[in-house]
mmCIF file as Biopython writes it, N, C-alpha, C and O atoms, coordinates in Angstrom:
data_model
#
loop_
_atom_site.group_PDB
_atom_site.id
_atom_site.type_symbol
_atom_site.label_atom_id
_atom_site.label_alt_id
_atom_site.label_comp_id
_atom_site.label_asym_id
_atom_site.label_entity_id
_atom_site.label_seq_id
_atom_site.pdbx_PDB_ins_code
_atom_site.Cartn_x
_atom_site.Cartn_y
_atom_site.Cartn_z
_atom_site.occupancy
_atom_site.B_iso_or_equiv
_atom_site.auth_seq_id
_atom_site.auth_asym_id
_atom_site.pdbx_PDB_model_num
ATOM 1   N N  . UNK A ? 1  ? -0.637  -1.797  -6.721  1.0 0.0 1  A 1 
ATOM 2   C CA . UNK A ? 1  ? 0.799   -1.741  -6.819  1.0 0.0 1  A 1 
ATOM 3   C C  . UNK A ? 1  ? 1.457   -2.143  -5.502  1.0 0.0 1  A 1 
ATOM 4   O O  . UNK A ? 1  ? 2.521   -2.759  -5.437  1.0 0.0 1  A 1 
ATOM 5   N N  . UNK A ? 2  ? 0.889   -1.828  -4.686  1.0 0.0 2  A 1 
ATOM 6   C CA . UNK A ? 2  ? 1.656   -2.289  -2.774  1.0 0.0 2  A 1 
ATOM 7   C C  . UNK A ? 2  ? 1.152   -4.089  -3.161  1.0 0.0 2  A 1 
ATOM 8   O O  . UNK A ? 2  ? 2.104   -4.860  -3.288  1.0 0.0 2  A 1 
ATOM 9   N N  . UNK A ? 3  ? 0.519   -4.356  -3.237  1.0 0.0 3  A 1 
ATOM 10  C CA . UNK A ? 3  ? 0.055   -5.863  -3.131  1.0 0.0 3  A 1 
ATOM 11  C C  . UNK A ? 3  ? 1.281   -6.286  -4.172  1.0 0.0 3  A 1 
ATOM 12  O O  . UNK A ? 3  ? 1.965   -7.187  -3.687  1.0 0.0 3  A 1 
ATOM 13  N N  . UNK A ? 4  ? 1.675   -5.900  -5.343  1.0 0.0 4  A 1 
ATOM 14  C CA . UNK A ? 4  ? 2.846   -6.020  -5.798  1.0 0.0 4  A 1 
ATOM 15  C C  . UNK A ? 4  ? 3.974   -6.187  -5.503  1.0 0.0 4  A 1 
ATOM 16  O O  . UNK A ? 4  ? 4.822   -6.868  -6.079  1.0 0.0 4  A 1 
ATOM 17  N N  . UNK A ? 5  ? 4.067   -5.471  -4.429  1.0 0.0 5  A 1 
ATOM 18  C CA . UNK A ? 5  ? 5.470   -5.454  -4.216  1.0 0.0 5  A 1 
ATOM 19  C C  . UNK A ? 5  ? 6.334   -4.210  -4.606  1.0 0.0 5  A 1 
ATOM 20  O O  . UNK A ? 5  ? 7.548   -4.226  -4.807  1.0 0.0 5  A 1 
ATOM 21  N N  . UNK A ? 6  ? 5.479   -3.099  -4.680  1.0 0.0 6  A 1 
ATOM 22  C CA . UNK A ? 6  ? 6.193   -2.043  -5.093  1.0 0.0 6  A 1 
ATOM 23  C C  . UNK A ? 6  ? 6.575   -1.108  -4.229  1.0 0.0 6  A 1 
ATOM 24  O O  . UNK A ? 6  ? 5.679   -0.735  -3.472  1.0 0.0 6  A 1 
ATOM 25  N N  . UNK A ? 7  ? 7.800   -0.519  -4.073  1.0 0.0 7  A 1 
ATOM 26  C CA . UNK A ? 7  ? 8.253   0.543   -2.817  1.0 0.0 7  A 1 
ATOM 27  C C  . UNK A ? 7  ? 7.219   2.011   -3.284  1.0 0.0 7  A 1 
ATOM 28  O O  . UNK A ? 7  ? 6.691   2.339   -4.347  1.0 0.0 7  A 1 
ATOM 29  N N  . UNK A ? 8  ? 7.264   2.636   -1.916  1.0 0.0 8  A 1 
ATOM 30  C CA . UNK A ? 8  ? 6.498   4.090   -2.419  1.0 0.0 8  A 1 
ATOM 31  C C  . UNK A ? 8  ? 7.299   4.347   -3.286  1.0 0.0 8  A 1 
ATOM 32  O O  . UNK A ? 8  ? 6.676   5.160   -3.967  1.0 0.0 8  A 1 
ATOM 33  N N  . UNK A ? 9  ? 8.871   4.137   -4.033  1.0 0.0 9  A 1 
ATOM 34  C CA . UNK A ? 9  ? 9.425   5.252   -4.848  1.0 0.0 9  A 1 
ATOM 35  C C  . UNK A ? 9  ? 9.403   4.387   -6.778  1.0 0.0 9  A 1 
ATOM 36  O O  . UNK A ? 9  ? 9.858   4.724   -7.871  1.0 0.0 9  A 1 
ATOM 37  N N  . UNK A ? 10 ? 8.698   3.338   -6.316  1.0 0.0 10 A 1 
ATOM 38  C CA . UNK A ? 10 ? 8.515   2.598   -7.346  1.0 0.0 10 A 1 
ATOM 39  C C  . UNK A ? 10 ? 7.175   3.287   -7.971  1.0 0.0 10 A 1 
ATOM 40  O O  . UNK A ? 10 ? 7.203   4.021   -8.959  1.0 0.0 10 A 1 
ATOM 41  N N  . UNK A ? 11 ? 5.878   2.905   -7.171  1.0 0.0 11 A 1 
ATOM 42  C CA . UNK A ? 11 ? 4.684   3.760   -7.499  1.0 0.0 11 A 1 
ATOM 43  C C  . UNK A ? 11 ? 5.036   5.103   -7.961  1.0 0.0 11 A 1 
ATOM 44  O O  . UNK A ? 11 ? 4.593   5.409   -9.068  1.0 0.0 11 A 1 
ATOM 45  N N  . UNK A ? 12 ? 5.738   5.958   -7.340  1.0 0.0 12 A 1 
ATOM 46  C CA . UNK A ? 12 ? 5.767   7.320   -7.855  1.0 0.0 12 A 1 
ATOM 47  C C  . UNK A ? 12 ? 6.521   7.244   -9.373  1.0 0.0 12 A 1 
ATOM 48  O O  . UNK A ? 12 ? 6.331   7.954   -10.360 1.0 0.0 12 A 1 
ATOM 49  N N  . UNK A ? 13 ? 7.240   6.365   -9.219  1.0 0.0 13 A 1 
ATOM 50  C CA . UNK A ? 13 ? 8.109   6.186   -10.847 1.0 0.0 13 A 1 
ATOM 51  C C  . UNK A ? 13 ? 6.657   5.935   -11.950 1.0 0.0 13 A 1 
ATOM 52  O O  . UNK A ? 13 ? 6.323   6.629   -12.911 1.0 0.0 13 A 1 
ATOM 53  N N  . UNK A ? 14 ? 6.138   4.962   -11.513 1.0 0.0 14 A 1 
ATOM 54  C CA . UNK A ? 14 ? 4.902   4.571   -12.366 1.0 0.0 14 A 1 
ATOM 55  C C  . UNK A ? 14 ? 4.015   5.757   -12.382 1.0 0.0 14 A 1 
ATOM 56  O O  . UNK A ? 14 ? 3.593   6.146   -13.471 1.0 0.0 14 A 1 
ATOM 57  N N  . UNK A ? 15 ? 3.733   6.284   -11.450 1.0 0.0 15 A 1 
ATOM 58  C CA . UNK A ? 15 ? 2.322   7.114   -11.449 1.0 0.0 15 A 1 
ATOM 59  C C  . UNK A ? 15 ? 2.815   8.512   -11.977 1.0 0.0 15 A 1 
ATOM 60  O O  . UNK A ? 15 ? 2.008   9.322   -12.433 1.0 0.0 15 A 1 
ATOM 61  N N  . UNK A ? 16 ? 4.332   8.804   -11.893 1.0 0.0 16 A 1 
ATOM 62  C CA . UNK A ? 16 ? 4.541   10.299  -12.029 1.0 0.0 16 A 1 
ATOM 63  C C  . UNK A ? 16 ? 4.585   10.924  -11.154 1.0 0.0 16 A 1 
ATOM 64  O O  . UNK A ? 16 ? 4.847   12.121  -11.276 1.0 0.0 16 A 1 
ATOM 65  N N  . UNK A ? 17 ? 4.420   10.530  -10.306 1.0 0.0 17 A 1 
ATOM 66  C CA . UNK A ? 17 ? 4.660   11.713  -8.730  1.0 0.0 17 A 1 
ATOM 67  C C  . UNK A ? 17 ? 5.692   11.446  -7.625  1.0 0.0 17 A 1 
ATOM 68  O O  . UNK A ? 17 ? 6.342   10.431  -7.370  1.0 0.0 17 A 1 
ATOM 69  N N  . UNK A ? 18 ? 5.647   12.783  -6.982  1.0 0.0 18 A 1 
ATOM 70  C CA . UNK A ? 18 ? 6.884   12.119  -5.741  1.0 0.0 18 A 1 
ATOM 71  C C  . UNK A ? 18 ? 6.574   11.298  -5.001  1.0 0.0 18 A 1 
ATOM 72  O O  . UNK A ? 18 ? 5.415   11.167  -4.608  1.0 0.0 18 A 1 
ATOM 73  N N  . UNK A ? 19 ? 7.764   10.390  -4.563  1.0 0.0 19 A 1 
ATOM 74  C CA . UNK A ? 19 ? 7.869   9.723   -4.025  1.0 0.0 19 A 1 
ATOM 75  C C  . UNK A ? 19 ? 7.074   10.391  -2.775  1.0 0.0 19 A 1 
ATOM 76  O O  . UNK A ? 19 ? 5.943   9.905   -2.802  1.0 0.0 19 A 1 
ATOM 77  N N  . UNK A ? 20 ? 7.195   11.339  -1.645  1.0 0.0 20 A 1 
ATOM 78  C CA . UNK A ? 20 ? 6.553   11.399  -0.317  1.0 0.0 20 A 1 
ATOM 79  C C  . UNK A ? 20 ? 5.380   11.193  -0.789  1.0 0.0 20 A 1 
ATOM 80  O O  . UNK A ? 20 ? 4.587   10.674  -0.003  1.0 0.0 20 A 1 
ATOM 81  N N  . UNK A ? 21 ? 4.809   11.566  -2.396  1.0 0.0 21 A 1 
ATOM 82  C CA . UNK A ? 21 ? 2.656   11.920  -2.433  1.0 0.0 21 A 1 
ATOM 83  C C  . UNK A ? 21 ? 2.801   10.266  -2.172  1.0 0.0 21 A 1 
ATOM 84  O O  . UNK A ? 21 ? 2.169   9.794   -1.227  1.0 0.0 21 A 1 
ATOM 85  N N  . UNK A ? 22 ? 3.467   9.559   -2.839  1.0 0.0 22 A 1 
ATOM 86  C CA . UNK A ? 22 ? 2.736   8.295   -3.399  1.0 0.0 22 A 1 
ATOM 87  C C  . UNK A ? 22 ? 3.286   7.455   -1.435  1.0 0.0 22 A 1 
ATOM 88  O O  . UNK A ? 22 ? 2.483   6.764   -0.807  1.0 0.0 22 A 1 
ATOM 89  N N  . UNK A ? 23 ? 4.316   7.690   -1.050  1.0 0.0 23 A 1 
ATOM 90  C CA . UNK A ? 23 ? 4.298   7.455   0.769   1.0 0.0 23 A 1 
ATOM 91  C C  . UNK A ? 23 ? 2.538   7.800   1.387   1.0 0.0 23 A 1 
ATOM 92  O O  . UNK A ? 23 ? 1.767   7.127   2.071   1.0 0.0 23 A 1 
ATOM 93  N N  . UNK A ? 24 ? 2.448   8.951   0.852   1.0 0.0 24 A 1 
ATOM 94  C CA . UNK A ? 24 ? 1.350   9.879   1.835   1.0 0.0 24 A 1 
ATOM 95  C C  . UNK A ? 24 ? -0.031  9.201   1.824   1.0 0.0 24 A 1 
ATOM 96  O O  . UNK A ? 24 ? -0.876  9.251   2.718   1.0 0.0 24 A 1 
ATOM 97  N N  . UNK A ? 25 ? -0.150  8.114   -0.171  1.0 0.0 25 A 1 
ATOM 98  C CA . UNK A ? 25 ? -1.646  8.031   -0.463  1.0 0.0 25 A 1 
ATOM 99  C C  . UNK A ? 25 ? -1.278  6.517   0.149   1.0 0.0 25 A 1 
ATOM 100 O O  . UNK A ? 25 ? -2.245  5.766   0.271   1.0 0.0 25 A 1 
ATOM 101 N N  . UNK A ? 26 ? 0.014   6.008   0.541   1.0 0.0 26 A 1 
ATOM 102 C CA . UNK A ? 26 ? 0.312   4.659   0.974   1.0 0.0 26 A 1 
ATOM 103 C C  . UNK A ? 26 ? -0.460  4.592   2.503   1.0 0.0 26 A 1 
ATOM 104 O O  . UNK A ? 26 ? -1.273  3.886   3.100   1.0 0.0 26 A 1 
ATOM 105 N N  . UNK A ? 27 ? -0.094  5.137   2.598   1.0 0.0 27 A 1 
ATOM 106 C CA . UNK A ? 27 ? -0.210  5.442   4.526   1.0 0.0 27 A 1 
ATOM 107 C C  . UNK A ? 27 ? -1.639  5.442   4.870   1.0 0.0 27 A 1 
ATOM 108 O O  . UNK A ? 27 ? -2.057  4.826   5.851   1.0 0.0 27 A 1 
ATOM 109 N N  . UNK A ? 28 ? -2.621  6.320   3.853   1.0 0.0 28 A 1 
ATOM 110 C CA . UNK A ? 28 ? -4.100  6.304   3.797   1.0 0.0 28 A 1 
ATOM 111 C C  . UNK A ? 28 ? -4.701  5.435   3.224   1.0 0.0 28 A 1 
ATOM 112 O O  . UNK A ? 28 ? -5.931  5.476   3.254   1.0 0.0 28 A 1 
ATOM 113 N N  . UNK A ? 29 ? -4.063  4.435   2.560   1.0 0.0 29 A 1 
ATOM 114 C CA . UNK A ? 29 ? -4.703  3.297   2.164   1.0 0.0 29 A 1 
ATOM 115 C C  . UNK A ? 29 ? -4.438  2.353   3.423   1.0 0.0 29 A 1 
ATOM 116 O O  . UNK A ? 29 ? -5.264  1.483   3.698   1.0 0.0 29 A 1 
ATOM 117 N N  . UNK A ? 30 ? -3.408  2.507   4.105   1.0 0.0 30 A 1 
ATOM 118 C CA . UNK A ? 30 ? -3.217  1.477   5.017   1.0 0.0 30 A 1 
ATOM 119 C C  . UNK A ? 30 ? -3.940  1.644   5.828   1.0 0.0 30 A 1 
ATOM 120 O O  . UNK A ? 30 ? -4.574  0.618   6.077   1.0 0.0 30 A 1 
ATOM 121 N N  . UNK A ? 31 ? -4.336  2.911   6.734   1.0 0.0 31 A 1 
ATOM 122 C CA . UNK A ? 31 ? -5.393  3.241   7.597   1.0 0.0 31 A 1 
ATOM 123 C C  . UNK A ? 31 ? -6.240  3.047   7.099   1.0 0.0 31 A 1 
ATOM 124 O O  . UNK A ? 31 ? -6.688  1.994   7.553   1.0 0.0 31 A 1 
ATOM 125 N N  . UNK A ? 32 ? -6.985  3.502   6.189   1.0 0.0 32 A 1 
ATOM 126 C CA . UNK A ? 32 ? -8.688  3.270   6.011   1.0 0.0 32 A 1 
ATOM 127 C C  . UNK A ? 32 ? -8.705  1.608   6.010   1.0 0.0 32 A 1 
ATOM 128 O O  . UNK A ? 32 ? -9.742  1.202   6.534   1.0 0.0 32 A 1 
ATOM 129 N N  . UNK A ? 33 ? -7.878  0.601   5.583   1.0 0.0 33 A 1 
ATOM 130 C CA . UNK A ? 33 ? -8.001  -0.545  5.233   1.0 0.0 33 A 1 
ATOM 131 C C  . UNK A ? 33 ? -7.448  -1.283  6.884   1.0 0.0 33 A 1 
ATOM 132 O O  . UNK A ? 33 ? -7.331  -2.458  7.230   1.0 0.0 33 A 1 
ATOM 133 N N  . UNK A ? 34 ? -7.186  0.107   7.669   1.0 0.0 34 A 1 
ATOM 134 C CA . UNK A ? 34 ? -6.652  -0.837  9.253   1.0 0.0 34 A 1 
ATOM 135 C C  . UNK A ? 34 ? -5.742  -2.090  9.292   1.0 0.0 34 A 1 
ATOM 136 O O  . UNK A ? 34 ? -5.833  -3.183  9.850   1.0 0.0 34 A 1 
ATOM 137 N N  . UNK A ? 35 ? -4.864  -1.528  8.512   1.0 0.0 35 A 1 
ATOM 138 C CA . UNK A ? 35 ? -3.856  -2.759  8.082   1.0 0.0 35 A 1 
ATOM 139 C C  . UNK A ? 35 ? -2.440  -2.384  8.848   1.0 0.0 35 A 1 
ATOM 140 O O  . UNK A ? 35 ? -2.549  -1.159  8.879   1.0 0.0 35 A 1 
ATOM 141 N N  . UNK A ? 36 ? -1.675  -2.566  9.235   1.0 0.0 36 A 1 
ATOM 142 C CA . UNK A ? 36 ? 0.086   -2.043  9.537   1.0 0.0 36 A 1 
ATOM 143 C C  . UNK A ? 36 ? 0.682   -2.470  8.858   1.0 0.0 36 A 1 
ATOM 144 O O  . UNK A ? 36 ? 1.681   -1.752  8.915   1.0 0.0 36 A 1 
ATOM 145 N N  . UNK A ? 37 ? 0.879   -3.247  8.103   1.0 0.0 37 A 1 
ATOM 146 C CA . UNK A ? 37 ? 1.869   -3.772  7.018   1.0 0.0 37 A 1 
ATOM 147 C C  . UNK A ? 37 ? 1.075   -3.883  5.587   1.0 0.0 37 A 1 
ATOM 148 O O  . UNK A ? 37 ? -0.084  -4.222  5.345   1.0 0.0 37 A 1 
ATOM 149 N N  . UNK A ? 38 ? 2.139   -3.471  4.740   1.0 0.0 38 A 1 
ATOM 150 C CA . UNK A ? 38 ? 1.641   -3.582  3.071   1.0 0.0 38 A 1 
ATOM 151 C C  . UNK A ? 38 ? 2.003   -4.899  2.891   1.0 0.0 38 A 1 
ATOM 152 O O  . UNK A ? 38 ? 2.130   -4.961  1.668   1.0 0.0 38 A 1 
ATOM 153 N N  . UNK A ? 39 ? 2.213   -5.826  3.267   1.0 0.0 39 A 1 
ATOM 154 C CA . UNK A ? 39 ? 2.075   -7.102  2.914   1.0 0.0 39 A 1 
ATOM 155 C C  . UNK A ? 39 ? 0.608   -7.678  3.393   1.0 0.0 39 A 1 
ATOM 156 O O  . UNK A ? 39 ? 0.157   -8.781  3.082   1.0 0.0 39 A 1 
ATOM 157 N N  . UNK A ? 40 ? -0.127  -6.555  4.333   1.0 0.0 40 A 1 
ATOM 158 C CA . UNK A ? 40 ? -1.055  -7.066  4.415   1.0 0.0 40 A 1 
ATOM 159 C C  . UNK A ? 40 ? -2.373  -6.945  3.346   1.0 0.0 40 A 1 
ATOM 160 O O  . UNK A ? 40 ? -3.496  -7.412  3.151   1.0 0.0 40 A 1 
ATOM 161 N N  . UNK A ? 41 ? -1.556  -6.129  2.891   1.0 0.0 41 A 1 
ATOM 162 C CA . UNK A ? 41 ? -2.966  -5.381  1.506   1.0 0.0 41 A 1 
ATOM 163 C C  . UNK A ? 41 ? -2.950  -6.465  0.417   1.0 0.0 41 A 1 
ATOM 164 O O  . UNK A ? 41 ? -3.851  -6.757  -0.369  1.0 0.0 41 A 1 
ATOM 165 N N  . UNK A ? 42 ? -1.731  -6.992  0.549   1.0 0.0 42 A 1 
ATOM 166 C CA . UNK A ? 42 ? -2.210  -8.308  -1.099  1.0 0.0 42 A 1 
ATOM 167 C C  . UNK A ? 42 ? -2.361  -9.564  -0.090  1.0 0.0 42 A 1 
ATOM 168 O O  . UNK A ? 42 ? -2.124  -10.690 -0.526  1.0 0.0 42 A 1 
ATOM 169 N N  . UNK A ? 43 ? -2.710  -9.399  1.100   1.0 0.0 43 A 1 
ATOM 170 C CA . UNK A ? 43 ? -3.810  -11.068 1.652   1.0 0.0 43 A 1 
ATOM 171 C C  . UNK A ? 43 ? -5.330  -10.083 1.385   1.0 0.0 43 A 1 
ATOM 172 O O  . UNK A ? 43 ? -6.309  -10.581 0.828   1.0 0.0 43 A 1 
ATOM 173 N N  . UNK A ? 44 ? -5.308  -8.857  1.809   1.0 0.0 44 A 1 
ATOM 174 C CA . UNK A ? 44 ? -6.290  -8.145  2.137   1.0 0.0 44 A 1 
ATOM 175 C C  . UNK A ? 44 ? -7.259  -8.147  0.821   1.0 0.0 44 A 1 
ATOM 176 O O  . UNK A ? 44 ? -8.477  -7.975  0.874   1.0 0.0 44 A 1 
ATOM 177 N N  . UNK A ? 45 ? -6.447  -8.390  -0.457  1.0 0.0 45 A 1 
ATOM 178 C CA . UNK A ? 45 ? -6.596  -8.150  -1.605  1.0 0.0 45 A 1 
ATOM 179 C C  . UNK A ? 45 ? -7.027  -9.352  -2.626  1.0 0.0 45 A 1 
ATOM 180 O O  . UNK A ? 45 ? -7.711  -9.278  -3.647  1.0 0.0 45 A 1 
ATOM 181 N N  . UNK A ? 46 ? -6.389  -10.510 -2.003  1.0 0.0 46 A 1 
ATOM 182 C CA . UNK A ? 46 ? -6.530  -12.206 -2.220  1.0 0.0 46 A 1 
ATOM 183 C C  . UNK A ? 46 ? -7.858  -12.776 -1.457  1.0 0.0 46 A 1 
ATOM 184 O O  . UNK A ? 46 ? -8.589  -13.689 -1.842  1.0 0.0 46 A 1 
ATOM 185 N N  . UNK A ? 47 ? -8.004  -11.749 0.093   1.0 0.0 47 A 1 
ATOM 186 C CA . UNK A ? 47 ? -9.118  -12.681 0.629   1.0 0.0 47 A 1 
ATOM 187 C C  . UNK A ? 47 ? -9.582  -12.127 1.692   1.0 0.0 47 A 1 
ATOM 188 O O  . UNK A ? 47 ? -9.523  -10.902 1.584   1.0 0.0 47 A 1 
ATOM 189 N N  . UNK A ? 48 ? -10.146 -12.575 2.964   1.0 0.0 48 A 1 
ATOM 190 C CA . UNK A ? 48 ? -10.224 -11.789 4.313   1.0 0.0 48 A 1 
ATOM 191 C C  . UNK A ? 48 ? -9.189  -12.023 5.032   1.0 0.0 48 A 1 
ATOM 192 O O  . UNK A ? 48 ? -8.580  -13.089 5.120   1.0 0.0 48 A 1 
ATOM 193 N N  . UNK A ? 49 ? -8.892  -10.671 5.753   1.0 0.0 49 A 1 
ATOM 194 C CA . UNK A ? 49 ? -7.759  -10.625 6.604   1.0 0.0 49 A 1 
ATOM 195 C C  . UNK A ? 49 ? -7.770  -11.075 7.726   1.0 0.0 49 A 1 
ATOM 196 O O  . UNK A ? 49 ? -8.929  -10.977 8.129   1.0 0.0 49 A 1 
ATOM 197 N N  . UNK A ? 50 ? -6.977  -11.634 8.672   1.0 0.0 50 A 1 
ATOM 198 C CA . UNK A ? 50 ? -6.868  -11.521 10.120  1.0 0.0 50 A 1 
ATOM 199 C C  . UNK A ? 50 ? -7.133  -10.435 10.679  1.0 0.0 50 A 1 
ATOM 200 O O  . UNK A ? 50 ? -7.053  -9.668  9.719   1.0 0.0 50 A 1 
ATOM 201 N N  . UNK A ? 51 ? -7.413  -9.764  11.622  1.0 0.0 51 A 1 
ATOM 202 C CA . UNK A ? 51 ? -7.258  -8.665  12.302  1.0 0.0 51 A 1 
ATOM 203 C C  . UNK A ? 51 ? -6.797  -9.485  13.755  1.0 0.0 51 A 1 
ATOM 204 O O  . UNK A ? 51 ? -7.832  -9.522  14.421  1.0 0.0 51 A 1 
ATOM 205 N N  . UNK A ? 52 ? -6.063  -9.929  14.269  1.0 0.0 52 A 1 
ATOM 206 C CA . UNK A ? 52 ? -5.869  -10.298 15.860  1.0 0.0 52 A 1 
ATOM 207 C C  . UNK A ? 52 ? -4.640  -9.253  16.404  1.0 0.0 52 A 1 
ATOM 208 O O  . UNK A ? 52 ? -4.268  -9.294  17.576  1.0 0.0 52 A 1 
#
């Protein structure tokens, strides 16, 4: 759904939950995946990332 284009308050609309859980599981996908931007998760998601 982030590779989408979806705001945390979009996901929570879809998934059923609040908006901060679906911020909170955003934030831990971005760390474990060592990313800073959710635009980086749909290159991350299309192919290999940069890291520089």
């Amino acid at each position: 759904m982030i590779a989408q284009g979806l705001t945390d308050r979009d996901i929570a609309a879809r998934l059923l939950i609040s908006r901060r859980t679906a911020e909170s599981h955003v934030q831990r996908i971005l760390a474990e995946l060592a990313l800073s931007r959710r635009t980086q998760v749909a290159a991350w998601i299309s192919g290999p990332v940069s890291r520089r």
